[in-house]
C-alpha positions as CSV (number, residue, x, y, z in Angstrom):
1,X,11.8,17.9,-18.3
2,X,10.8,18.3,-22.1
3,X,14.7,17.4,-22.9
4,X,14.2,14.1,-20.5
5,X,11.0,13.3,-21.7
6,X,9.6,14.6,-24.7
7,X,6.9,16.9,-23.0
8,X,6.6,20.0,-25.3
9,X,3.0,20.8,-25.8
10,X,1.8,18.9,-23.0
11,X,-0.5,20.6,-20.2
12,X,1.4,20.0,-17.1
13,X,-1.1,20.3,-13.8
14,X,0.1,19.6,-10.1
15,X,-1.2,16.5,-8.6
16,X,-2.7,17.4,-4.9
17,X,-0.6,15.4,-2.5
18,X,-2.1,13.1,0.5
19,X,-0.6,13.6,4.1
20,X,2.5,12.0,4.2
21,X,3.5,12.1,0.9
22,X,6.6,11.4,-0.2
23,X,6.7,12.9,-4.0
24,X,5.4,15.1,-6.2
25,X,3.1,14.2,-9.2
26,X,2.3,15.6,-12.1
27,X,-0.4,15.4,-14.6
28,X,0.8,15.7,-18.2
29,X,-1.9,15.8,-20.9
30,X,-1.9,16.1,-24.4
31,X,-4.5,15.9,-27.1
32,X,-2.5,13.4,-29.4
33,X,-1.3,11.1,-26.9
34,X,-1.7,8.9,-24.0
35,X,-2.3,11.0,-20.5
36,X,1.2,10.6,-18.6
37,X,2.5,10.8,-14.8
38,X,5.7,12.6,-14.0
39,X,6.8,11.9,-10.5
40,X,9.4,13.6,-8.9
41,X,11.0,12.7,-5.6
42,X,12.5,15.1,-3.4
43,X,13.0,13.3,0.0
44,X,16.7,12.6,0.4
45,X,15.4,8.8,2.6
46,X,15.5,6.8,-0.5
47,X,18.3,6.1,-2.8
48,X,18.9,5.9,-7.0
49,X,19.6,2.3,-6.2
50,X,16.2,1.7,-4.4
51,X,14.0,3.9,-6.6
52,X,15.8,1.7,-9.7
53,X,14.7,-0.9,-7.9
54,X,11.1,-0.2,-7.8
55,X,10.8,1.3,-11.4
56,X,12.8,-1.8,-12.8
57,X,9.9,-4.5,-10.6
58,X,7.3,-2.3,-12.2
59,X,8.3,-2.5,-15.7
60,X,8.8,-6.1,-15.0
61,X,5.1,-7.1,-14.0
62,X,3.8,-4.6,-16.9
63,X,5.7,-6.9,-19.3
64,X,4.8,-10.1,-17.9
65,X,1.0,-9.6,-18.0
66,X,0.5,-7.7,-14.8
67,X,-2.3,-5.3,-14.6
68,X,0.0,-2.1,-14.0
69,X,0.5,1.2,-15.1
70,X,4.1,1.2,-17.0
71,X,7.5,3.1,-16.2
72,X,8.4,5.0,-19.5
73,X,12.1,5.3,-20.7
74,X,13.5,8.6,-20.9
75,X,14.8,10.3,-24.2
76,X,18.0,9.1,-22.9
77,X,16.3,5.4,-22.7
78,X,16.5,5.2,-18.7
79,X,13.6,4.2,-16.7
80,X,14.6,7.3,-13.6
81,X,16.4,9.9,-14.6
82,X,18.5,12.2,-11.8
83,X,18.4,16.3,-12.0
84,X,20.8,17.9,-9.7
85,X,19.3,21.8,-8.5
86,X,21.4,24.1,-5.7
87,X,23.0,20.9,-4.3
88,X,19.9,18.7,-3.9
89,X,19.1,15.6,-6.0
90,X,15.8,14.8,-7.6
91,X,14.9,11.4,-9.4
92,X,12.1,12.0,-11.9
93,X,10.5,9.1,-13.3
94,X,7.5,8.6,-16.3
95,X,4.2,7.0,-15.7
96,X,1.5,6.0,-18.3
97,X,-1.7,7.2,-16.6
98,X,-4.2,4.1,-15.1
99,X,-7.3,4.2,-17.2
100,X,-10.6,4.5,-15.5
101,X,-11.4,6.4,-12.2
102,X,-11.1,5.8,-8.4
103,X,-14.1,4.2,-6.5
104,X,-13.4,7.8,-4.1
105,X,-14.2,9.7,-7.7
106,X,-17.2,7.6,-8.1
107,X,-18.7,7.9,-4.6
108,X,-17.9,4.3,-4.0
109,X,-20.3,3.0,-6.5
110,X,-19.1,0.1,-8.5
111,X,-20.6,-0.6,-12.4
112,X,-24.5,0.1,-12.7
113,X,-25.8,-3.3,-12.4
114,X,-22.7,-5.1,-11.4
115,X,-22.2,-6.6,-8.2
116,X,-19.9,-5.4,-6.2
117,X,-18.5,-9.2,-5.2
118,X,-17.0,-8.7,-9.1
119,X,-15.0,-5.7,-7.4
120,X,-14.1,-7.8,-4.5
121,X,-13.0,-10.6,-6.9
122,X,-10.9,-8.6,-9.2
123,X,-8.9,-7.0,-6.3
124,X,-8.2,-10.7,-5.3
125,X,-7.4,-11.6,-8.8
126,X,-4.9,-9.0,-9.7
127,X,-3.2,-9.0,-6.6
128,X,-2.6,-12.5,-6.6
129,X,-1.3,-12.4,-10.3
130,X,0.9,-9.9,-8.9
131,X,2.4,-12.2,-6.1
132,X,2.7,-14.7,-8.8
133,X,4.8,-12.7,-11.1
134,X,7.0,-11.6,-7.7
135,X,7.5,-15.9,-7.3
136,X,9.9,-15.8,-10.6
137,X,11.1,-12.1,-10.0
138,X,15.2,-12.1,-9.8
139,X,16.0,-7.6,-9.4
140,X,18.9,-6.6,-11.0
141,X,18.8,-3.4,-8.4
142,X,17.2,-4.8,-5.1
143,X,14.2,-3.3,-2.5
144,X,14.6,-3.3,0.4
145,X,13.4,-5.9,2.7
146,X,10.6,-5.8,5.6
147,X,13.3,-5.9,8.2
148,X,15.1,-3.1,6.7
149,X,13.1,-0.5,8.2
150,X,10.6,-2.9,11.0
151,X,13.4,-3.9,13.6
152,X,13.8,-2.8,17.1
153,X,16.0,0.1,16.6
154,X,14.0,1.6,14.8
155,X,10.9,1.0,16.6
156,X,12.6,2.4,20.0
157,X,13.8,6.1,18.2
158,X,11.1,6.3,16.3
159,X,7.9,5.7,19.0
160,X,7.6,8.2,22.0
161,X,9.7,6.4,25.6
162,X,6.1,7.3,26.9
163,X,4.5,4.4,25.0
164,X,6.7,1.3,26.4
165,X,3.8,-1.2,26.3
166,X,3.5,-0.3,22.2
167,X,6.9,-0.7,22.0
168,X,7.3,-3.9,23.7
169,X,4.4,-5.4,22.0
170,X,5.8,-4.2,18.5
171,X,8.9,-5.9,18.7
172,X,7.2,-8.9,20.3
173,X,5.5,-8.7,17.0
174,X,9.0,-8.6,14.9
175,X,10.8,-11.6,17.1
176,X,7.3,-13.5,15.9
177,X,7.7,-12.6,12.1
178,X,11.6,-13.2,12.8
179,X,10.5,-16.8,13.1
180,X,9.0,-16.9,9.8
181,X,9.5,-19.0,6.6
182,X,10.8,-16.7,3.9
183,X,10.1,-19.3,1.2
184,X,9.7,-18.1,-2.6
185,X,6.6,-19.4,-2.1
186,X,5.3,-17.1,0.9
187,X,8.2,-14.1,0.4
188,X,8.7,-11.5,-2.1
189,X,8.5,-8.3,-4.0
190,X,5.0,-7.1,-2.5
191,X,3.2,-3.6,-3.0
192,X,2.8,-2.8,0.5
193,X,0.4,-0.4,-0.2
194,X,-2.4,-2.3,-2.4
195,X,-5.4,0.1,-1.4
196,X,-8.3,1.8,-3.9
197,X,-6.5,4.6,-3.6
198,X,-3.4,3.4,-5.4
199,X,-5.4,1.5,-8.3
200,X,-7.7,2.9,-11.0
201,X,-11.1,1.1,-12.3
202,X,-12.5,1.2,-15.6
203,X,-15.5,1.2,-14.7
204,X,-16.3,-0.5,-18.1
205,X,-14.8,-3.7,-17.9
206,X,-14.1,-3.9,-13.6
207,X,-10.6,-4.0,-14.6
208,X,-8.3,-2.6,-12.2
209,X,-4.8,-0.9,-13.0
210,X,-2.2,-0.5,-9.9
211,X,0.0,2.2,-9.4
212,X,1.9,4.2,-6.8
213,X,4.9,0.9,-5.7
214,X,6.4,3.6,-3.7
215,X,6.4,1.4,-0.7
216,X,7.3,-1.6,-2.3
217,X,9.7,-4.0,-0.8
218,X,10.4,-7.7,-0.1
219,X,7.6,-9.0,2.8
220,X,5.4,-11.9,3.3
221,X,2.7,-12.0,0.3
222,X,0.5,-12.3,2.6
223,X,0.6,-8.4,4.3
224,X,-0.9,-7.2,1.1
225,X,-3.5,-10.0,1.9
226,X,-4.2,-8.9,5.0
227,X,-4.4,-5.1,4.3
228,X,-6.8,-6.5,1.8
229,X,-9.1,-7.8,4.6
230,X,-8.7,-3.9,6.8
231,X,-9.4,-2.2,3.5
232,X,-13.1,-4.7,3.5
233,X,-14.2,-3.1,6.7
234,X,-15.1,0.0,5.3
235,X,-18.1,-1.6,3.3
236,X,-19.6,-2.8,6.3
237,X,-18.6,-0.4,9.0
238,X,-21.6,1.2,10.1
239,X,-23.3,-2.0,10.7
240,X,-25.0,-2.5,14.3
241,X,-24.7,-6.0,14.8
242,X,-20.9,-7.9,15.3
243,X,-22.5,-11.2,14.3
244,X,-23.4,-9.3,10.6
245,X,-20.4,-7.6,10.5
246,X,-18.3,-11.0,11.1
247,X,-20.7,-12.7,8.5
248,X,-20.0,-10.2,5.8
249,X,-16.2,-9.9,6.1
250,X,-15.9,-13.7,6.2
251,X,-18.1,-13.3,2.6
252,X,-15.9,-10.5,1.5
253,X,-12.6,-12.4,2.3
254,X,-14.0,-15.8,0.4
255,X,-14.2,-13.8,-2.4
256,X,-11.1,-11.7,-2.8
257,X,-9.3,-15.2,-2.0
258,X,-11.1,-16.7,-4.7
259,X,-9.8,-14.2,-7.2
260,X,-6.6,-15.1,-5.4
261,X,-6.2,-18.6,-6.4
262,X,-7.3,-17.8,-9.6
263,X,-3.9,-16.5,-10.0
264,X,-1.5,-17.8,-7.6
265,X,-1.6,-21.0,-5.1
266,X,-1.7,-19.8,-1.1
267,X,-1.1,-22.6,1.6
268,X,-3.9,-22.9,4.0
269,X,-1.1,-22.7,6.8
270,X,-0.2,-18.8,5.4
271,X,-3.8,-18.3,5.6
272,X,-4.3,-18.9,9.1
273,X,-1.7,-15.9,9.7
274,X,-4.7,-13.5,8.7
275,X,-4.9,-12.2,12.5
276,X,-0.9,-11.6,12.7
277,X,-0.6,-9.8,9.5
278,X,-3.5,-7.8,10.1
279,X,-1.6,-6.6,13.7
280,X,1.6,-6.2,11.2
281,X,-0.6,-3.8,9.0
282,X,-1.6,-1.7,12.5
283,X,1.8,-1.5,12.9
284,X,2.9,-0.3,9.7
285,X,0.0,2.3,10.2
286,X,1.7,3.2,13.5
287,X,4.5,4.1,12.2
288,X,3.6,5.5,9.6
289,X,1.9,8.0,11.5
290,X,4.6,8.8,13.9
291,X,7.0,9.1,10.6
292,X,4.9,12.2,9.0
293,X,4.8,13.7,12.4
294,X,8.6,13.1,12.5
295,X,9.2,14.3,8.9
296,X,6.9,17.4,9.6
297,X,9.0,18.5,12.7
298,X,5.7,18.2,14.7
299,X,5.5,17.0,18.1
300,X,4.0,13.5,18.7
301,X,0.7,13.2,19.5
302,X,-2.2,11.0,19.4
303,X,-5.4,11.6,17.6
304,X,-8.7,9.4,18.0
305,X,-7.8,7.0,15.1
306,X,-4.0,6.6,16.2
307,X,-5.2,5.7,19.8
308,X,-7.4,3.3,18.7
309,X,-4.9,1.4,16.6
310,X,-2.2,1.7,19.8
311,X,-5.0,0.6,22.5
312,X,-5.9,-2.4,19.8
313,X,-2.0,-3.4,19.6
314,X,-1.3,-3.4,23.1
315,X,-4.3,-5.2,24.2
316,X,-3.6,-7.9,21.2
317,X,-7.4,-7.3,20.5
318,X,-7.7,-9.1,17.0
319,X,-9.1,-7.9,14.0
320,X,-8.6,-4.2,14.3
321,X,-11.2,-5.0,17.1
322,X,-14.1,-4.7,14.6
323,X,-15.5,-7.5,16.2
324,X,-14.7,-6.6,20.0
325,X,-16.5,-4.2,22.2
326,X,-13.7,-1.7,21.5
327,X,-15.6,-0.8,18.1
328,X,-18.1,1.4,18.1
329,X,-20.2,1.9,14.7
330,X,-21.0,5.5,15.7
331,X,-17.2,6.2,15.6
332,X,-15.5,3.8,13.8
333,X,-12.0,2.6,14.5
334,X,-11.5,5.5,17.2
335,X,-10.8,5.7,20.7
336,X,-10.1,8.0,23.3
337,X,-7.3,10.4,22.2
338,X,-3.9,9.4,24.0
339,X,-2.0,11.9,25.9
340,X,1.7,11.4,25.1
């Protein structure tokens, strides 16, 4: 690593990994410089091609003004950089480290006498400069797109045989997106994962620095829209009454949107696909889940939170039911635990 990247003298500390993870990250500090990233990726489910690919639309919305935290060129001048160890490939890639902290790391408090619509502005605001950069975006090595891993195939080995109303109402779900304009306008380069845990805020300015395009690929803008809108819940989750609930997120939403069209223009027609995207985003959850079970070599099974997000998809209960008697304050976003 200190031949590929210049790392002599830097202290070098492992970055705890979340469930699922598909890497591993580094910490690499040094007094004189700039805190850096090294990420490593050992899973043998992506290729050079597609991780060139992501790297390549990174450094590409860094140098056109997006608010991102940079892909740094190797000694040898290359944005990933292969190592080959007892027959098993590794692409290693550079990060400059996002200034500022999590909201996680902060106990969810924004800036001391701030309010937190600024927050909710800002994540509208950057995102949407983001889609507007992916508008003029031409790769030189390509994502892969939505349908490239969401299709019926891969639905029906992937989900148990004892679910068949999940897996009828997922690809009920697909034939629906199938019918979809893929206009420049609505469908691009996306993150895919736009979340506060992928993003850091300095909690100076508000200003938020993305990171972590590890699932990024070409979808409908509006997915990291909606993801936007499940992400809102959690501010208002404990909440008793559905009427305040619903008044809040419709508040919350306004705003991020505003930030939005700051940036970017949004048809009112892609708008009103809120409630499909948000089902899109349970599925992506859904499989997700059943993946790291997959990739672990554990059994499938169904925890409280996975059962809820199954029962809200086969139902077509809108909203991740957070305004449906499904949802229960007490124990949010869970449900009875499916046997399977």
């Amino acid at each position: 690593m200190n031949e590929l990247y210049g790392l002599e003298g830097c202290e070098i500390r492992l970055i705890n990994a979340h469930e699922g993870g598909r890497n591993v990250a580094y910490n690499c500090d040094k007094a004189d410089s700039e805190a850096k990233i090294i990420r490593i990726a050992f899973l043998s489910d992506r290729s050079r091609e597609d991780i060139l690919g992501e790297v390549e639309y990174i450094r590409y919305l860094y140098e056109h003004g997006g608010s991102v935290s940079n892909v740094v060129n190797s000694q040898k001048g290359n944005l990933l950089e292969t190592i080959t160890l007892n027959n098993h490939t590794f692409f290693v890639c550079l990060f400059e480290k996002a200034k500022g902290g999590m909201l996680v790391e902060n106990n969810y408090q924004y800036r001391e006498g701030v309010p937190i619509t600024e927050y909710y502005y800002n994540c509208g605001k950057v995102l949407g400069k983001m889609h507007q950069l992916s508008k003029g975006y031409t790769p030189v090595h390509s994502r892969y797109d939505f349908f490239d891993k969401y299709n019926a195939d891969y639905i029906d080995k992937l989900i148990p045989d004892s679910l068949p109303l999940l897996k009828e109402k997922l690809v009920d779900l697909l034939t629906t997106l199938e019918g979809m304009d893929r206009d420049h306008e609505s469908f691009g380069m996306v993150h895919f994962d736009y979340c506060d845990g992928n993003y850091m805020i300095d909690f100076n300015t508000g200003q938020i620095t993305v990171f972590d395009f590890d699932n990024s690929c070409f979808c409908w803008y509006m997915y990291d829209l909606a993801n936007l809108w499940t992400l809102g819940v959690g501010w208002i989750q404990f909440e008793q009454e559905t009427d305040k609930r619903k008044q809040f997120m419709d508040d919350y939403f306004k705003t991020v949107l505003d930030g939005y069209r700051s940036e970017t223009r949004i048809e009112d027609s892609m708008l009103d696909t809120l409630p499909l995207f948000i089902q899109v985003t349970l599925m992506e959850n859904i499989v997700d889940a059943f993946e790291v079970m997959r990739n672990n070599g554990e059994d499938p099974e169904c925890d409280e939170e996975l059962s809820y997000r199954i029962k809200c998809l086969e139902d077509d209960i809108p909203y991740v039911g957070f305004f449906h008697e499904i949802y229960s304050c007490d124990e949010p976003f869970e449900y009875e635990k499916r046997d399977i």
